[in-house]
C-alpha positions as CSV (number, residue, x, y, z in Angstrom):
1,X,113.1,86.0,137.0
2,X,116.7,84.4,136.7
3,X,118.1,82.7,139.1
4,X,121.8,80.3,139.1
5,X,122.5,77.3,140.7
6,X,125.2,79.1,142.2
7,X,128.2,81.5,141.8
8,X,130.3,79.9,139.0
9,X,127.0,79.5,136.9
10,X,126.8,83.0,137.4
11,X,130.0,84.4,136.6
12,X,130.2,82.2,133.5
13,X,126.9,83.4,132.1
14,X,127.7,87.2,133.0
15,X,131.2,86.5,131.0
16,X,129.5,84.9,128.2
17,X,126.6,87.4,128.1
18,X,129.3,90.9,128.3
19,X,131.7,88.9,125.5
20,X,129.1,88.0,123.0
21,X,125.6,90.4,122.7
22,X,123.8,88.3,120.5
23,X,123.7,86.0,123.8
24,X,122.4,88.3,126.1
25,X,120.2,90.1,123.5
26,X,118.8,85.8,122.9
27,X,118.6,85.3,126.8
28,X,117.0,88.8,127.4
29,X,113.7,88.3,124.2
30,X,113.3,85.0,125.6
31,X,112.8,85.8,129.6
32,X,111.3,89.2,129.1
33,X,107.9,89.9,130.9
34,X,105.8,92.5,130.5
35,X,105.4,95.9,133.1
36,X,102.6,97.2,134.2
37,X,101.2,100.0,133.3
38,X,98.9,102.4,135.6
39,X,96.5,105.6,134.8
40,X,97.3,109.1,136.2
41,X,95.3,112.0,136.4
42,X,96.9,115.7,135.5
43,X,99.1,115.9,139.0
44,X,100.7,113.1,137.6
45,X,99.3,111.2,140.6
46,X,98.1,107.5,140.3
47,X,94.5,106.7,139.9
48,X,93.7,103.3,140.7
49,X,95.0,100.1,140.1
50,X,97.0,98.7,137.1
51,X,95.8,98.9,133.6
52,X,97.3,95.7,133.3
53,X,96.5,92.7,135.7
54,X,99.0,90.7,137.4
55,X,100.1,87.8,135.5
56,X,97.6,84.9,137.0
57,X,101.3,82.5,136.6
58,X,104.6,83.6,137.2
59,X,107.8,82.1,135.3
60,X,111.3,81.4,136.3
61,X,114.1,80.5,134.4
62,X,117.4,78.6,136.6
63,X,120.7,78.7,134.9
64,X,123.8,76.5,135.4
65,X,127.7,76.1,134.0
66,X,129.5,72.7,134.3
67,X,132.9,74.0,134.5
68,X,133.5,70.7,132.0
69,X,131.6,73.1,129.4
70,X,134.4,76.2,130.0
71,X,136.6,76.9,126.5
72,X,138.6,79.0,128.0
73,X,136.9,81.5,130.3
74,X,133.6,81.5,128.5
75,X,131.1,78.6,128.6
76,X,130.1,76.4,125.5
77,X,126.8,75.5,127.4
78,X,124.5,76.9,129.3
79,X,121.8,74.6,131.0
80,X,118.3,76.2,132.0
81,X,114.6,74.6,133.9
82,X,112.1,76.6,133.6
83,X,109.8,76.6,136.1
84,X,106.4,78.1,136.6
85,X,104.0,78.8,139.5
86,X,100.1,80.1,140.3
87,X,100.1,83.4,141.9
88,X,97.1,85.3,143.9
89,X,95.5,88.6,142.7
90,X,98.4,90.5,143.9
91,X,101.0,88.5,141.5
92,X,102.5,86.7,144.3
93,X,103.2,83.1,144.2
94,X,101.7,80.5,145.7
95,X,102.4,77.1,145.7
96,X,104.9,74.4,144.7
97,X,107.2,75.4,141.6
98,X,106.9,73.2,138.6
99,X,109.1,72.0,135.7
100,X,108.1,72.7,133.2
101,X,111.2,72.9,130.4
102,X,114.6,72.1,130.4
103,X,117.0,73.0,127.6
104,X,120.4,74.9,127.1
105,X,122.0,77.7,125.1
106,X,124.6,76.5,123.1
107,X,127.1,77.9,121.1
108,X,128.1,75.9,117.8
109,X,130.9,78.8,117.1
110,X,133.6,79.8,118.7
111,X,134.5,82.5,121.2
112,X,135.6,84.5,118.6
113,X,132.8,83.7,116.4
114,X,129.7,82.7,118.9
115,X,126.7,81.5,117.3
116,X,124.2,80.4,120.3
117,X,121.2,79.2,119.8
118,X,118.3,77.4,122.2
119,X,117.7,73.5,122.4
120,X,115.2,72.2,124.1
């Protein structure tokens, strides 16, 4: 799950992420969470519950832009938390959010020559 500290986070990363694809391709490996997967029987109809259980912790990854980090209109740095939280049988969350990284994607290139990379 992503969320932003608010709109200008967003529209920076959603600029930065459509103008260079090694970014979003970087963001995307890192956050991606697995589906689940369910049997069906010949109808096509679904036969019990998932093959795969709900994760027993769920993960969430905030993002924000200091409009100090802009080169132009595309951001230099992009701050993330990571937070995780227990979750019940179902896969819901329960319970207080916790901190549990903090880092940023930075690029040490250019806009016309991006090369992000992760720091923790």
């Amino acid at each position: 799950m992503i969320e932003f500290n608010d709109s200008f986070s967003q529209a920076a990363v959603a600029e930065a992420m459509c103008a260079h694809s090694g970014l979003a391709k970087l963001i995307s490996q890192q956050l991606m969470l697995p589906g689940f997967a369910y049997a069906h029987d010949v109808e096509g109809l679904r036969i019990g519950g998932p093959l795969v259980a709900p994760n027993p912790v769920l993960h969430k990854t905030t993002l924000f832009v200091s409009p100090r980090d802009m080169r132009e209109h595309l951001p230099r740095e992009i701050n993330f938390a990571r937070f995780r939280c227990a979750c019940n049988a179902a896969g819901q969350p329960v319970g207080e959010w916790q901190r549990v990284i903090v880092g940023a994607y930075v690029n040490h290139g250019s806009n016309d020559a991006p090369e992000w990379s992760s720091h923790t």
